[in-house]
KENUZA-40155 format. One record per atom (N, C-alpha, C, CB): x, y negated, z negated; residue in one letter; atom name. Coordinates in Angstrom, 3 decimals. Glycine has a CB too. Example, Ala and Ser with C-alpha at 12.3 -4.5 7.8 and 13.67 -1.06 7.14 Angstrom:
! residues 2
+----------+----------+----------+--------+-------+
:       xx :       yy :       zz : residu : atome :
+----------+----------+----------+--------+-------+
:   13.190 :    5.690 :   -7.800 :      a :     N :
:   12.300 :    4.500 :   -7.800 :      a :    CA :
:   13.200 :    3.300 :   -7.800 :      a :     C :
:   11.308 :    4.473 :   -9.046 :      a :    CB :
:   12.850 :    2.250 :   -7.080 :      s :     N :
:   13.670 :    1.060 :   -7.140 :      s :    CA :
:   12.900 :   -0.030 :   -7.870 :      s :     C :
:   14.084 :    0.598 :   -5.725 :      s :    CB :
+----------+----------+----------+--------+-------+
! end
This chain:
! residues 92
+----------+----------+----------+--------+-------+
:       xx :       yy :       zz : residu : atome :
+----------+----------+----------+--------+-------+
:   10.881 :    7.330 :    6.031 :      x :     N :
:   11.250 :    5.957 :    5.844 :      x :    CA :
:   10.380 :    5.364 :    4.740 :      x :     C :
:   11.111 :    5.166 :    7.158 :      x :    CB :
:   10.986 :    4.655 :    3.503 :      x :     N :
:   10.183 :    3.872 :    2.981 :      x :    CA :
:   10.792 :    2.788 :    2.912 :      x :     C :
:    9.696 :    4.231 :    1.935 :      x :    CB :
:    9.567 :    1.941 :    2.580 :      x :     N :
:    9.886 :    0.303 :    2.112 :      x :    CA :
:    9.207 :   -0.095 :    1.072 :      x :     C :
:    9.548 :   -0.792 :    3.130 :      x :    CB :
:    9.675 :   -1.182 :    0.373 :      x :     N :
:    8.966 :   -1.632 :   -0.973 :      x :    CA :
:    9.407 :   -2.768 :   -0.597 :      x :     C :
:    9.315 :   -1.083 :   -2.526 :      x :    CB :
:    7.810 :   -3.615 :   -0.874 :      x :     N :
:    7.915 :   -5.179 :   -0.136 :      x :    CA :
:    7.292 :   -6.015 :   -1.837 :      x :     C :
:    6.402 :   -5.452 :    1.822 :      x :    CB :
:    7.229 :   -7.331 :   -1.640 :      x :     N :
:    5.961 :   -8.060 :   -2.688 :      x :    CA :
:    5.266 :   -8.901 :   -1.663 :      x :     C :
:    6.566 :   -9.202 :   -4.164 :      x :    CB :
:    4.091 :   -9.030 :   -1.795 :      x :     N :
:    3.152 :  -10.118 :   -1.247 :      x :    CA :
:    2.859 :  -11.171 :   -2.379 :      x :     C :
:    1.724 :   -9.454 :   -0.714 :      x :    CB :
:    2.230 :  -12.254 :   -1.824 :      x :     N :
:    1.479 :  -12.977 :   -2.925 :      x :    CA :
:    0.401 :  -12.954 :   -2.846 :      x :     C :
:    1.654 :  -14.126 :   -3.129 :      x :    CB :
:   -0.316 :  -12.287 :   -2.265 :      x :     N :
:   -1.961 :  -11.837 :   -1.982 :      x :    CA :
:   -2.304 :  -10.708 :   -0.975 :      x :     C :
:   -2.788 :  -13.099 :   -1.374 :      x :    CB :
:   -3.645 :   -9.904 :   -1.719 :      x :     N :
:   -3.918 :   -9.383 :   -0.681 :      x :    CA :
:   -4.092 :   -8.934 :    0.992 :      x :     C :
:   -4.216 :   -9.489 :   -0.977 :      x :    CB :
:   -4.562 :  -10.132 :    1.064 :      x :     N :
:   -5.319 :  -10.722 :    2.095 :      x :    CA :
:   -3.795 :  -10.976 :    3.156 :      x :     C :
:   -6.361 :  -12.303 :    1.470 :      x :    CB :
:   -3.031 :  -11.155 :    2.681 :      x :     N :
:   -1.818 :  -11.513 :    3.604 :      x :    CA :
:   -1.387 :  -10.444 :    3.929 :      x :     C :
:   -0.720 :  -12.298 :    3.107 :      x :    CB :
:   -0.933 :   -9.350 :    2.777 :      x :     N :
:   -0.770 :   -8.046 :    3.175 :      x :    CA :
:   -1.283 :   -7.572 :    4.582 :      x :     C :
:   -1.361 :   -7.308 :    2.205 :      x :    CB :
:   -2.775 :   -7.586 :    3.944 :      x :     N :
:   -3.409 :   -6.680 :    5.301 :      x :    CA :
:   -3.917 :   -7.244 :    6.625 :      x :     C :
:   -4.640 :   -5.947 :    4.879 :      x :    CB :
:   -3.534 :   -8.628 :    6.286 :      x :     N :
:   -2.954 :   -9.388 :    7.865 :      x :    CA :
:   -1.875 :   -8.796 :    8.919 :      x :     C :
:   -2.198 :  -10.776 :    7.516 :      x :    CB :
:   -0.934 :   -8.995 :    8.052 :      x :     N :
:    0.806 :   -8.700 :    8.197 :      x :    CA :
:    0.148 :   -7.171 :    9.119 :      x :     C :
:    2.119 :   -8.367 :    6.117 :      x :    CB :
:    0.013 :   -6.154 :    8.164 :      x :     N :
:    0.318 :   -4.522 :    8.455 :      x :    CA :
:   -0.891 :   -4.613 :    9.684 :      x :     C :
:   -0.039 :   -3.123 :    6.823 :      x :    CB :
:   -2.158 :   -4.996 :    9.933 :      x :     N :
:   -2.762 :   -4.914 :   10.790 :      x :    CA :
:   -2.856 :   -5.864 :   12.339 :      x :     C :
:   -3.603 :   -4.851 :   10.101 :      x :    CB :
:   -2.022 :   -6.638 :   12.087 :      x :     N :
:   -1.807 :   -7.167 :   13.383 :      x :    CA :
:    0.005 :   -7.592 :   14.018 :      x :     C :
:   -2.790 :   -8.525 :   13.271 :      x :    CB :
:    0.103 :   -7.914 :   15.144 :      x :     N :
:    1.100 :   -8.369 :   15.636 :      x :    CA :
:    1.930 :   -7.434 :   16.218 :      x :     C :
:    1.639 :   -9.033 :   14.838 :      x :    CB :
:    3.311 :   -7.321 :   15.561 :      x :     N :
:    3.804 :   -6.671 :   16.471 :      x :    CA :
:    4.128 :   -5.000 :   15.007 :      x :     C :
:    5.351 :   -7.799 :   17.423 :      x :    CB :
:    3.819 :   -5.409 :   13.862 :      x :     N :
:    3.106 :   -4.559 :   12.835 :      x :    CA :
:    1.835 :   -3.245 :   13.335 :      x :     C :
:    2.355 :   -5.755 :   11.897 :      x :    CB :
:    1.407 :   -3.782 :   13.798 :      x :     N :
:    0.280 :   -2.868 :   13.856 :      x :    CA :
:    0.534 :   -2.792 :   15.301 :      x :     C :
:   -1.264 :   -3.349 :   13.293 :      x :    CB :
:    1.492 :   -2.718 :   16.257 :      x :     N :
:    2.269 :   -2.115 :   17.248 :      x :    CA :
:    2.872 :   -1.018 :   17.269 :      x :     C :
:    3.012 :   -2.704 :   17.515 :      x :    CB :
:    3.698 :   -1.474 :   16.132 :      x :     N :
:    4.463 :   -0.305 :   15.580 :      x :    CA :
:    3.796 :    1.272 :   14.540 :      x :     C :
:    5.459 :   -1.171 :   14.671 :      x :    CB :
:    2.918 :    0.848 :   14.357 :      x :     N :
:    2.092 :    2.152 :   13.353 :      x :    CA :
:    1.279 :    2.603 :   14.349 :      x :     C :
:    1.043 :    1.694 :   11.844 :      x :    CB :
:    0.998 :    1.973 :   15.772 :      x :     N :
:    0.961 :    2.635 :   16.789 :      x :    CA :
:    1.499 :    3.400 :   17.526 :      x :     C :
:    0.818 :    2.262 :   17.192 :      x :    CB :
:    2.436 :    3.442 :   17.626 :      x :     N :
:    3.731 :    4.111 :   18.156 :      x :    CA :
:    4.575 :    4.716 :   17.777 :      x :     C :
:    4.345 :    3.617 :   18.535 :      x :    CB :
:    4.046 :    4.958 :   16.030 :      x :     N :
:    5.578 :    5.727 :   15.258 :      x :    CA :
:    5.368 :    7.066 :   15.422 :      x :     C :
:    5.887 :    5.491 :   13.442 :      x :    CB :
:    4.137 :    7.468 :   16.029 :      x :     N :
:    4.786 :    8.848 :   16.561 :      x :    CA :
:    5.845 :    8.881 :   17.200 :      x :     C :
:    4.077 :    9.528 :   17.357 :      x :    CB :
:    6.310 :    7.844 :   18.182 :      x :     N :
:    8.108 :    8.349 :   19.315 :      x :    CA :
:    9.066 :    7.930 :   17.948 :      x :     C :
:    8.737 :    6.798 :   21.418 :      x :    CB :
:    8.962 :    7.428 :   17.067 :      x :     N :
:   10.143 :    7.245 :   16.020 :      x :    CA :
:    9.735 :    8.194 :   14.837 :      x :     C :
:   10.328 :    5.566 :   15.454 :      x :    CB :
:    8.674 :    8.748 :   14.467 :      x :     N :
:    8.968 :    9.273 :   13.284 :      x :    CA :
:    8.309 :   10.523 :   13.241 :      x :     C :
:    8.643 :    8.435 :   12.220 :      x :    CB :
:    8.806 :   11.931 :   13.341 :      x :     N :
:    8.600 :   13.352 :   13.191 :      x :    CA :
:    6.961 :   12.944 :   12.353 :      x :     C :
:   10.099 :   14.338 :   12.154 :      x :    CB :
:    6.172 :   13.940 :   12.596 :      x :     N :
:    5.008 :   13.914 :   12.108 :      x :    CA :
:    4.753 :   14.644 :   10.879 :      x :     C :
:    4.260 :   14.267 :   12.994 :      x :    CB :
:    3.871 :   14.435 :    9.657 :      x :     N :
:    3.998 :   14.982 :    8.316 :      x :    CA :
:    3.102 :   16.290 :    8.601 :      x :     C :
:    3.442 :   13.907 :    7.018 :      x :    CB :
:    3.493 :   17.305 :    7.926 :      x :     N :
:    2.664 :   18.330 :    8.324 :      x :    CA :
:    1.434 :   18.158 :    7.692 :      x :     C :
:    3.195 :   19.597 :    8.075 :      x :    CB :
:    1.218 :   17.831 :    6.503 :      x :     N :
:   -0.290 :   17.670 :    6.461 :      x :    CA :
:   -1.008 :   15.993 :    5.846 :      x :     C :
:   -0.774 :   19.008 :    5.364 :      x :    CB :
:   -1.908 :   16.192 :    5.949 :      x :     N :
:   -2.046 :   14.475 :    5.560 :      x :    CA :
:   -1.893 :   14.187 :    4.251 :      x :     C :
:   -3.453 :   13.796 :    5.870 :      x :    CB :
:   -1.187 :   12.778 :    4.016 :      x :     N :
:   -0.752 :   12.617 :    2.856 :      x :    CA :
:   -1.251 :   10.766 :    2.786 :      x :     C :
:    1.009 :   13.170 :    2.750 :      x :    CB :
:   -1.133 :    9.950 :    1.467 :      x :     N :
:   -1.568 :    8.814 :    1.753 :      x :    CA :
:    0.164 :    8.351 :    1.842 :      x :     C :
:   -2.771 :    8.106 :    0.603 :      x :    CB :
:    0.061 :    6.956 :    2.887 :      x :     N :
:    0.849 :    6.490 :    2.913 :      x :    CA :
:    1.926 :    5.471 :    2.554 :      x :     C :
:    0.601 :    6.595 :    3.297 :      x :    CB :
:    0.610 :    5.022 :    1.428 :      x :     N :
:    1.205 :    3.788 :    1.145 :      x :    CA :
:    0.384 :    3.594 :   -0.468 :      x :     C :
:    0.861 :    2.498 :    2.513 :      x :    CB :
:    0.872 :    2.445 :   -1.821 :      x :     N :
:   -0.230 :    2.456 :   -2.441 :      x :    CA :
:    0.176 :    0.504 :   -2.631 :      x :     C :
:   -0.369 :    3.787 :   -3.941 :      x :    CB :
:   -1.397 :   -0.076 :   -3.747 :      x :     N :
:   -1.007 :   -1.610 :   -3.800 :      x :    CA :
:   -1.083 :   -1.083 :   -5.001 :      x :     C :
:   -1.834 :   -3.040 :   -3.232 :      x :    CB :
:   -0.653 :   -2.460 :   -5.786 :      x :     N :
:   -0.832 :   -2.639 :   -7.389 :      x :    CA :
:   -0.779 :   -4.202 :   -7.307 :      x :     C :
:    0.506 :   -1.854 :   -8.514 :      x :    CB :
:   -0.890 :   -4.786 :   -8.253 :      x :     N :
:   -0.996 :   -5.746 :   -8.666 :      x :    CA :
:   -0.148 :   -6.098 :   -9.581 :      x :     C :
:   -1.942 :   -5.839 :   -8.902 :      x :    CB :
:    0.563 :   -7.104 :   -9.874 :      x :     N :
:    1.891 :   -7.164 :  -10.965 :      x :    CA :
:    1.580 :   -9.367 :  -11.712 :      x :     C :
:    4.187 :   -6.784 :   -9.465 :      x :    CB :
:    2.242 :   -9.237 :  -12.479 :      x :     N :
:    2.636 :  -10.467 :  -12.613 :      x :    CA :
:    3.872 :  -11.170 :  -12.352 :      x :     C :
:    2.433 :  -10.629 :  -13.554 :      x :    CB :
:    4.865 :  -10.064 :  -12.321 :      x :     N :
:    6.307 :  -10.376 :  -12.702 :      x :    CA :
:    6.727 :   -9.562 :  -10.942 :      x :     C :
:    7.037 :   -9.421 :  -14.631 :      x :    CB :
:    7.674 :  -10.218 :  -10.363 :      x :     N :
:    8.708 :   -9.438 :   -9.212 :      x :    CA :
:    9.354 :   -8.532 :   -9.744 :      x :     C :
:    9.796 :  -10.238 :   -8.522 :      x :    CB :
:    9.978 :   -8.974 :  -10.997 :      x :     N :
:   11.344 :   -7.971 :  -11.605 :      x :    CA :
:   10.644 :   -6.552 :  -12.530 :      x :     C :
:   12.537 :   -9.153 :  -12.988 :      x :    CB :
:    9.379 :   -6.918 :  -11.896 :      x :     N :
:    8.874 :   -5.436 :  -12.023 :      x :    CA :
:    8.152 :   -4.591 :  -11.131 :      x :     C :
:    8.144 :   -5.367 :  -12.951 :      x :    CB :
:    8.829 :   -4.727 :  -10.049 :      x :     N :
:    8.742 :   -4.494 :   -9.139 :      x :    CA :
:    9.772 :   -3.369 :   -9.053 :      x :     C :
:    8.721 :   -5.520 :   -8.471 :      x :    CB :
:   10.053 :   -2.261 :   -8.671 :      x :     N :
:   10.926 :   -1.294 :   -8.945 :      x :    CA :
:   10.568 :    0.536 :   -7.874 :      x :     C :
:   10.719 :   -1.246 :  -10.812 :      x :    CB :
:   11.555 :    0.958 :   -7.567 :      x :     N :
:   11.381 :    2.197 :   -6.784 :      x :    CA :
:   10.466 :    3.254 :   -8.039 :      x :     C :
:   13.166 :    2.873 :   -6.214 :      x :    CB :
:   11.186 :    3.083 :   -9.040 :      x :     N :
:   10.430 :    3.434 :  -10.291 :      x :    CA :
:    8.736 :    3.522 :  -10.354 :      x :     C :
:   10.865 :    2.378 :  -11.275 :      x :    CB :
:    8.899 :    2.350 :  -10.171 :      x :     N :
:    7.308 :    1.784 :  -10.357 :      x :    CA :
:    6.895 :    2.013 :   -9.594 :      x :     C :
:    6.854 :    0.586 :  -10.526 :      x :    CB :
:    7.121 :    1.825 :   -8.028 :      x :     N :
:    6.111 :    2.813 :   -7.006 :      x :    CA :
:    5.988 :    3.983 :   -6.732 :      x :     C :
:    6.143 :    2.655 :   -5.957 :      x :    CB :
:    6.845 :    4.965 :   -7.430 :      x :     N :
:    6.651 :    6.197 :   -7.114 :      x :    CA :
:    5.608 :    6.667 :   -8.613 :      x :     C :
:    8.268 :    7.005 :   -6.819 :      x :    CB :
:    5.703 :    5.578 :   -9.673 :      x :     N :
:    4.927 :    6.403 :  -10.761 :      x :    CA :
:    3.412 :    5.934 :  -10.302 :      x :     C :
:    5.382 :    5.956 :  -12.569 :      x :    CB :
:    3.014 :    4.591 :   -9.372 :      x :     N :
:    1.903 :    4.586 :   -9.187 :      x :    CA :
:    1.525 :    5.174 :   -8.163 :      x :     C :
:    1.542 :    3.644 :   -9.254 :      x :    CB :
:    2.168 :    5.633 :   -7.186 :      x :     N :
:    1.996 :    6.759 :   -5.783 :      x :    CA :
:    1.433 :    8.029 :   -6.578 :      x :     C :
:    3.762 :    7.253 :   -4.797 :      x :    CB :
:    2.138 :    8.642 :   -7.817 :      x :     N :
:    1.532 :    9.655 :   -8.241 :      x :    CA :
:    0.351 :    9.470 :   -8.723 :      x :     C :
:    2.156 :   10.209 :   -8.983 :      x :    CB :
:    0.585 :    8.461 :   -9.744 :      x :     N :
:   -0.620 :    8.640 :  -10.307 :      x :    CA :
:   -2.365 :    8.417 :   -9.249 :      x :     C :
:   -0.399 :    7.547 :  -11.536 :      x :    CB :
:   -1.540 :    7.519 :   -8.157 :      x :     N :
:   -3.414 :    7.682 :   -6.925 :      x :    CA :
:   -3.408 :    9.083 :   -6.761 :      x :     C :
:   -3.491 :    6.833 :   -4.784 :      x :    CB :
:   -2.474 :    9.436 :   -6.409 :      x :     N :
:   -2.374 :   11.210 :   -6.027 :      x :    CA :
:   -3.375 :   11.982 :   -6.678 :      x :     C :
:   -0.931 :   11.986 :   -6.539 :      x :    CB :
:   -3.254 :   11.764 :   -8.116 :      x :     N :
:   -3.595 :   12.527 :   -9.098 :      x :    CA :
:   -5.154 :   11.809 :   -9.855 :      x :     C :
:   -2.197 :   12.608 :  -10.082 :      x :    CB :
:   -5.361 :   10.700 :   -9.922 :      x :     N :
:   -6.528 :   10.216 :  -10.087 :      x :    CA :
:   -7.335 :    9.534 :   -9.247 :      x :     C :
:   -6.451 :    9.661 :  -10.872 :      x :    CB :
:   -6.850 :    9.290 :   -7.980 :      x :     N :
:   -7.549 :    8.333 :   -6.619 :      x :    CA :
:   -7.560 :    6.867 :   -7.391 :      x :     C :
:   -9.535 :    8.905 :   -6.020 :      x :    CB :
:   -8.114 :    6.376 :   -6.301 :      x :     N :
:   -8.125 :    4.641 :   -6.718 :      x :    CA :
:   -8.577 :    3.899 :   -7.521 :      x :     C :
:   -8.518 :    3.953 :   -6.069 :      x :    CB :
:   -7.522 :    2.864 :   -8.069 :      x :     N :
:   -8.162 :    2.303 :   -9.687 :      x :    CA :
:   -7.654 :    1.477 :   -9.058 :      x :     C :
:   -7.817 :    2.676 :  -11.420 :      x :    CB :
:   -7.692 :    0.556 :  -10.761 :      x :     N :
:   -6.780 :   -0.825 :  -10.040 :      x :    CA :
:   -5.414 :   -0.557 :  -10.579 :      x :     C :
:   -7.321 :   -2.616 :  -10.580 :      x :    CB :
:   -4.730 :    0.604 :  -10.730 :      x :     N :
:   -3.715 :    0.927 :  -10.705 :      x :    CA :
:   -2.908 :    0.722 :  -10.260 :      x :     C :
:   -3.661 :    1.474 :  -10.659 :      x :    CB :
:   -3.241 :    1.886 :   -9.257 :      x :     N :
:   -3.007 :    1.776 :   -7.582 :      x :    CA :
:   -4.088 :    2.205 :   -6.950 :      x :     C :
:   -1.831 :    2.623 :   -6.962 :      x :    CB :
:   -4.074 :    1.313 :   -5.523 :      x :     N :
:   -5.252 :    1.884 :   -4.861 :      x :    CA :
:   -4.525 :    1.475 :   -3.088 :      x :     C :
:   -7.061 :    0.933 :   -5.482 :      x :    CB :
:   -5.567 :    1.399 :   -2.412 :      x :     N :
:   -5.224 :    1.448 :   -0.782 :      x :    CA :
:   -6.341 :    0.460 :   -0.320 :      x :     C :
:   -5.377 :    3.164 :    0.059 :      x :    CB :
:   -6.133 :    0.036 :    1.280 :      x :     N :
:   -7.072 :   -0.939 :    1.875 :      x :    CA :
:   -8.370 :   -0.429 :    1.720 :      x :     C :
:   -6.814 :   -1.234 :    3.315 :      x :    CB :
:   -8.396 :    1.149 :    1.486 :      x :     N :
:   -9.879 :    1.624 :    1.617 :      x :    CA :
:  -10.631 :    0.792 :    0.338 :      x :     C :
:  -10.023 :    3.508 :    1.456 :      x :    CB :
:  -10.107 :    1.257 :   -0.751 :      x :     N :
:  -10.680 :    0.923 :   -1.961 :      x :    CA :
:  -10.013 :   -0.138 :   -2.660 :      x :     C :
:  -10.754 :    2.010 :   -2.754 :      x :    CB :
:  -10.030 :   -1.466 :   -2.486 :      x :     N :
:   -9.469 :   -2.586 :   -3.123 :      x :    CA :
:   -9.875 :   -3.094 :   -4.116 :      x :     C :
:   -9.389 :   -3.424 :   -2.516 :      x :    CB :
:   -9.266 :   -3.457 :   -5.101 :      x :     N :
:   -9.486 :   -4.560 :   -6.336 :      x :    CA :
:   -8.359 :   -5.745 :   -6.714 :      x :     C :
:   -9.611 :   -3.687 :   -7.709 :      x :    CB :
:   -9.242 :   -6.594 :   -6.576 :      x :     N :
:   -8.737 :   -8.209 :   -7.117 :      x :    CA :
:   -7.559 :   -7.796 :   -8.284 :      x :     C :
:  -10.315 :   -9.321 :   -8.022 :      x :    CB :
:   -7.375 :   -9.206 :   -8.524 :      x :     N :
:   -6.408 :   -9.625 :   -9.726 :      x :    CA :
:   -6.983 :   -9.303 :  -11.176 :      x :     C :
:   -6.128 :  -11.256 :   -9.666 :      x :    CB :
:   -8.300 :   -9.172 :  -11.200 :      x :     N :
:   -8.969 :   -9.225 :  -12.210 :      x :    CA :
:   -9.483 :   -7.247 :  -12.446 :      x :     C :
:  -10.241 :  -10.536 :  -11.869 :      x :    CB :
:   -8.941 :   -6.497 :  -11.534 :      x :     N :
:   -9.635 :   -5.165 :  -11.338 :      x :    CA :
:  -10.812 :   -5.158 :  -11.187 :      x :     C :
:   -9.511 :   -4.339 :  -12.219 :      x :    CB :
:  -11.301 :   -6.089 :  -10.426 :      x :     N :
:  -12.590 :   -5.760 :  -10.123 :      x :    CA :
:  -13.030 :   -5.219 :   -8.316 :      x :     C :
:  -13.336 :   -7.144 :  -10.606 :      x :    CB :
:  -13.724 :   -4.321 :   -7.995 :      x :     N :
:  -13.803 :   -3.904 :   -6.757 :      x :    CA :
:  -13.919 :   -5.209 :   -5.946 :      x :     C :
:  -14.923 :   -2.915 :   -6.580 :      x :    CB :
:  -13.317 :   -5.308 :   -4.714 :      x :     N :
:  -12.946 :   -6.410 :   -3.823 :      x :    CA :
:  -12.826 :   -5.739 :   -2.147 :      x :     C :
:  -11.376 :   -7.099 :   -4.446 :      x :    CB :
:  -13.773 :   -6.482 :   -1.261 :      x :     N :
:  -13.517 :   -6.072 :    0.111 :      x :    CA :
:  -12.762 :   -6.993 :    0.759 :      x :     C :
:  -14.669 :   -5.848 :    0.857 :      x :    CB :
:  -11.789 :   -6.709 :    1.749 :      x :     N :
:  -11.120 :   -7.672 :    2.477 :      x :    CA :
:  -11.688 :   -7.780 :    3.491 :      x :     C :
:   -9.911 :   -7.525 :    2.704 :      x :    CB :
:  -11.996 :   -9.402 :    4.166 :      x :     N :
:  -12.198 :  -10.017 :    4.733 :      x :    CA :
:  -11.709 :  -10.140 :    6.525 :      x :     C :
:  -11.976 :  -10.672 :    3.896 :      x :    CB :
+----------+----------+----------+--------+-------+
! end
């Protein structure tokens, strides 16, 4: 299953995915979703200016590229975050 969402901030993001009935469900998707055989990352952020560039395109070229270089302000993950400005950033 994928999804491609936009936020308008970080910080809301990792509200959303870590609580409610969100972080219920990533509890439990073992009974809905066959398990990956080996570990893979699941998800990546970027940062944009524009929605309409926002694209399946565009997340699969920045999914590779964490793959292949780990976290920038490219793309990166909750582990390793950076602001609007690419600068390293912890969430709150």
């Amino acid at each position: 299953m994928l999804t491609l969402t936009v936020w308008r901030n970080l910080e809301s993001l990792y509200r959303f995915t870590y609580s409610g009935q969100h972080i219920q469900a990533l509890r439990d998707r073992s009974k809905w979703i066959e398990p990956y055989p080996e570990k893979h990352l699941s998800y990546v952020v970027w940062w944009t200016e524009k929605v309409k560039d926002v694209s399946w395109e565009e997340a699969f070229k920045r999914y590779n590229y964490y793959i292949q270089h780990g976290p920038t302000f490219f793309a990166f993950d909750f582990k390793h975050t950076f602001d609007e400005k690419g600068e390293r950033f912890l969430i709150e």
